[in-house]
C-alpha positions in Angstrom: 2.7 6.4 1.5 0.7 7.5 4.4 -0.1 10.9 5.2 -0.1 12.3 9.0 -2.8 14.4 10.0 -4.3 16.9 8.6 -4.4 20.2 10.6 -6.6 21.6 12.7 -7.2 25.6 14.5 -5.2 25.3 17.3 -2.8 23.3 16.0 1.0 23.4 16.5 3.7 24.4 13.5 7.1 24.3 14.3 9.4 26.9 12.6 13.2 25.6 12.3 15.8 26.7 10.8 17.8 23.8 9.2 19.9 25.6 6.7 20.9 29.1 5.7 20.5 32.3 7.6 17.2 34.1 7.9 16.4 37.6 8.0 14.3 37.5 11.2 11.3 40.3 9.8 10.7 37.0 7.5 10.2 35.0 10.3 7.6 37.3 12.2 6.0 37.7 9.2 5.1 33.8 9.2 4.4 33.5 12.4 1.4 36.4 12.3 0.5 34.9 8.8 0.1 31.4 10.5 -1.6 32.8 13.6 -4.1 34.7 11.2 -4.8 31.2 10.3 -5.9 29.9 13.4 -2.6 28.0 14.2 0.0 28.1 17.4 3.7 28.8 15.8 6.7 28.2 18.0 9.6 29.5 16.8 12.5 27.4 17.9 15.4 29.0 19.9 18.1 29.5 17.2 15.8 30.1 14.4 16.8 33.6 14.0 20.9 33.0 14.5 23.3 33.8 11.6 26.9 31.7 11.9 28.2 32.5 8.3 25.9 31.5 5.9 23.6 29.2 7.9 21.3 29.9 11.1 23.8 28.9 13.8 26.1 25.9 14.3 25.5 22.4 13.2 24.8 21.6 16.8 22.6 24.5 17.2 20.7 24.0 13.9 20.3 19.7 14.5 19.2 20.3 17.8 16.1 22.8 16.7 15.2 20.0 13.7 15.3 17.1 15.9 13.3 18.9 18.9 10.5 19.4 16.3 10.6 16.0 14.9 10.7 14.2 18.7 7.6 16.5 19.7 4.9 15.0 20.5 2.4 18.3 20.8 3.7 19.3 17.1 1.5 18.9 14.3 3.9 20.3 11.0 7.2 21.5 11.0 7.5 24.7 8.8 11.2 25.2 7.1 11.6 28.7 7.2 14.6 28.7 4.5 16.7 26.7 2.1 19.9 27.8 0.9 22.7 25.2 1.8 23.0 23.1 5.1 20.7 20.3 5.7 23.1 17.7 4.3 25.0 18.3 7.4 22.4 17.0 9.1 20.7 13.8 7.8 23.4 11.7 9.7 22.6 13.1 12.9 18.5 12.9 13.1 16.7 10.2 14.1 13.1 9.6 13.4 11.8 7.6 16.9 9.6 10.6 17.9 8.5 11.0 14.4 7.3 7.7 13.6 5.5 7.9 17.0 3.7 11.1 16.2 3.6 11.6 12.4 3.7 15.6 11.2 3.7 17.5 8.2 7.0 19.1 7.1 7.0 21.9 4.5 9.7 23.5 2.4 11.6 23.4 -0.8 15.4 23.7 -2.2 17.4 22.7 0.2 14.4 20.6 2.4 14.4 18.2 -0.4 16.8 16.0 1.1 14.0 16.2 4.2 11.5 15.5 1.7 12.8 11.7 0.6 14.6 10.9 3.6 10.6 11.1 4.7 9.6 9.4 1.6 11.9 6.5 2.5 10.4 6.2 6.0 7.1 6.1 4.2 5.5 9.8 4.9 4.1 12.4 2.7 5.2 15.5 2.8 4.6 19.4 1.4 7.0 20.4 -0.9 5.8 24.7 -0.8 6.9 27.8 0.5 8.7 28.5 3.5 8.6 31.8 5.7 9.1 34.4 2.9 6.4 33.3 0.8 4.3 33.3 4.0 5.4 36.8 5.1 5.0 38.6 1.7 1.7 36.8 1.2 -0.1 38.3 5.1 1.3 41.3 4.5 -0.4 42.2 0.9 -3.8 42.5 -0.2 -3.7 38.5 -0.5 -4.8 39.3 -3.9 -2.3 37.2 -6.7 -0.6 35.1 -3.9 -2.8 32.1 -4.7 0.8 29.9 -3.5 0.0 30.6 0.1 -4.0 29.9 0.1 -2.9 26.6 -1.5 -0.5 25.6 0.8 -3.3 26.5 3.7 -5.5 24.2 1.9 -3.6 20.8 1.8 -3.4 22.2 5.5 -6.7 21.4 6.3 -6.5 18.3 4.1 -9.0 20.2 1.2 -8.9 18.7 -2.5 -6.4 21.1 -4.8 -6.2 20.5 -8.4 -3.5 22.4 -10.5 -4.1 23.8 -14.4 -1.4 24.7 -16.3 -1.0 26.1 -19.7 0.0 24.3 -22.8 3.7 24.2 -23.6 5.8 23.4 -26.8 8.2 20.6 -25.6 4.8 18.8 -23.7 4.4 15.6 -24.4 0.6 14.2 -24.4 -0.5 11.5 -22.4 -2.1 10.7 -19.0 -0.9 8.8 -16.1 -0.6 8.1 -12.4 1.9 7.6 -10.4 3.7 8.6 -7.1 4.8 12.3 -6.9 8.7 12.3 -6.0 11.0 14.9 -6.4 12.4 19.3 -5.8 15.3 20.5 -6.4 17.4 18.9 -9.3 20.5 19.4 -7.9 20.0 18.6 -4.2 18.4 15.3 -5.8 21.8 14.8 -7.9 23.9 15.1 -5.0 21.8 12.4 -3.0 22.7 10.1 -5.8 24.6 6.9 -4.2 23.9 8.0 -0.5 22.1 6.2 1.7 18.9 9.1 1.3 18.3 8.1 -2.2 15.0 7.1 -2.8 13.3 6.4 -5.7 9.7 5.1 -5.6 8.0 2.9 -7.9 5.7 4.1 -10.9 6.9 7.7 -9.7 6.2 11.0 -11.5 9.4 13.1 -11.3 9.1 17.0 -10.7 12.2 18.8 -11.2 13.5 22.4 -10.3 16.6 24.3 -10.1 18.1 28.1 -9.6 21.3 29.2 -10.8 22.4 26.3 -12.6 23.9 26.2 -16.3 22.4 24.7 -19.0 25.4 22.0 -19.0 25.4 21.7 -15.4 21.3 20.8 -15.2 22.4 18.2 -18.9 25.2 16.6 -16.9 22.2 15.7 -14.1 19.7 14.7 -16.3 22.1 12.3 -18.1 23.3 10.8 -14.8 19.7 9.8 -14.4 19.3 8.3 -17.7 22.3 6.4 -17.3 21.4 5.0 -13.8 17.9 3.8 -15.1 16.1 6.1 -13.3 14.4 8.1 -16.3 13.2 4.8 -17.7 11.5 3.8 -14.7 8.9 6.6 -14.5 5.5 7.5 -15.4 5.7 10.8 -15.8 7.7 13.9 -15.7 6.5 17.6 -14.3 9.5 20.1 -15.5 9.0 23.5 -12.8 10.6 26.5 -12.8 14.5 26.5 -13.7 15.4 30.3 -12.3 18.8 32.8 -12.6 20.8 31.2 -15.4 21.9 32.2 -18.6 21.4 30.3 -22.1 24.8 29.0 -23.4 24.8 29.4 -27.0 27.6 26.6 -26.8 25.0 24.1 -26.2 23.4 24.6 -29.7 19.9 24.7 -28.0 18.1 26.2 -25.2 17.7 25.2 -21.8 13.8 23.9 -22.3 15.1 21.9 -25.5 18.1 20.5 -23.8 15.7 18.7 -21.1 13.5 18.3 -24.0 16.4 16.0 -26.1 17.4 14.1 -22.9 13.4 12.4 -22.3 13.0 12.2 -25.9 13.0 8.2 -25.9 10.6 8.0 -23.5 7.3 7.5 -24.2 5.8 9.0 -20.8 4.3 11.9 -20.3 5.6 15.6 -20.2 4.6 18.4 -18.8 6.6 21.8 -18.8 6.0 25.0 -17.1 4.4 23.8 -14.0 4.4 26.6 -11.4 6.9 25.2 -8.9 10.4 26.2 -7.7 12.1 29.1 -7.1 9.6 31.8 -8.1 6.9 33.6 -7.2 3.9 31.3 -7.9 5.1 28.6 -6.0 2.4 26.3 -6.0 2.8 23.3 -3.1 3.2 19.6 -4.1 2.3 16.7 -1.4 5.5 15.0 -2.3 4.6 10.7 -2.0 1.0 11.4 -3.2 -0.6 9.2 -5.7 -2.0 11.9 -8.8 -3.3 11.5 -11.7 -1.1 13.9 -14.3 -2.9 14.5 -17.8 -1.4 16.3 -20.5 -3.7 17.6 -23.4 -2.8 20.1 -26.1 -4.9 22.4 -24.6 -3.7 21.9 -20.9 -2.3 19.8 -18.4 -3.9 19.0 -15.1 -2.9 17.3 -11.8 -5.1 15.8 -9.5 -4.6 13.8 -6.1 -6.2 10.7 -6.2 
């Protein structure tokens, strides 16, 4: 999977707006934090529009996208928000100016769809937070926003390792693999589109907001039954956000995702710090890692 540049001060970030509507203060609030940083952040023209529930028309909202992709002078394209929308795009773009002059593009949610249509072209990309994260974290005392330094660093190409603490439904092992994956359902719903991409020897992260326990089960088994479980080497469960446990089930939400991997033999790691939360910790989605689970610990490392 090849990477494009890494940044450098002066260089340019794009902020579009390929989904849902964005409160504007957000925005701003990205643009000084990325500007503190030493980088040049052009907001593109319809970034701050509201049309319902998305940032302006699907003309208005293809043309920003495909402006920063085509751009030659553009280093990383910075997706200020998720929500719903982007599907109603990936018809329309076209990746000519791209493959001529690589960038980074960041984002989660929604962005994953971005995220493996990249994969499939053969880029990396930074799954990570958007213009909200960005905002909050250069307008505190930058103390517990550790999210935003991370996402600075795999900026500047820097080595970033992640720890995270034992869980009870891990499953101990070590492995490598490619990273692949976001937002559960947003990976669902590319399932028999031509977007679908699933690499070889991949290690799966996962994530999800609002979903119900038999909603995210339903997913999960659609996977197993198309194979795809089985091929992997690994399995990072993140944050699964704004639900309610449904005593119907018989189990929790943790122990249903638990029961559907349990005839793998891979390893498992739960709790990781990525999704819809807070500590939002970025991923360089088609990197190879190494993921180790311990009973103490797991770690991932880029290799």
């Amino acid at each position: 999977m090849k990477k494009p540049s890494f940044l450098k001060i002066g260089d340019n970030i794009h902020l579009v707006a390929p989904a849902g509507a964005i409160d504007p203060q957000l925005v701003q609030g990205a643009v000084d934090c990325l500007t503190h940083w030493g980088y040049h952040a052009v907001v593109a023209p319809n970034t701050a529009l509201r049309q319902g529930r998305f940032s302006g028309s699907l003309s208005q909202r293809l043309n920003d996208l495909q402006s920063a992709l085509d751009n030659p002078d553009c280093q990383a394209i910075l997706c200020v928000r998720g929500g719903y929308g982007c599907n109603q795009l990936m018809d329309h773009l076209t990746f000519d100016g791209f493959l001529e002059q690589p960038k980074w593009l960041i984002g989660f949610s929604d962005v994953t769809q971005l995220h493996m249509r990249l994969m499939q072209l053969g880029f990396a990309s930074i799954h990570g937070g958007m213009a909200r994260q960005l905002h909050d974290y250069h307008n505190s005392d930058k103390k517990g926003m550790q999210p935003a330094r991370a996402l600075h660093t795999l900026l500047k190409g820097n080595p970033l390792d992640y720890l995270v603490a034992n869980h009870a439904f891990n499953r101990i092992g070590k492995t490598e693999g490619v990273l692949w994956g976001g937002n559960l359902s947003i990976l669902f719903s590319l399932r028999g589109t031509p977007y679908e991409t699933i690499p070889d020897n991949g290690i799966l992260f996962i994530e999800d907001v609002g979903e119900k326990p038999y909603v995210i089960e339903r997913m999960l088994i659609n996977l197993k039954q198309s194979s795809i479980l089985s091929k992997l080497k690994g399995l990072i469960v993140g944050q699964f956000t704004e639900y309610e446990e449904d005593p119907g089930m018989g189990y929790s939400l943790q122990e249903l995702i638990s029961r559907q991997v349990s005839e793998y033999d891979f390893p498992i790691c739960f709790g990781f710090p990525v999704g819809h939360v807070f500590e939002n910790m970025p991923l360089i989605q088609g990197a190879r890692v190494r993921l180790n689970v311990q009973t103490s610990c797991s770690t991932l490392n880029y290799l």
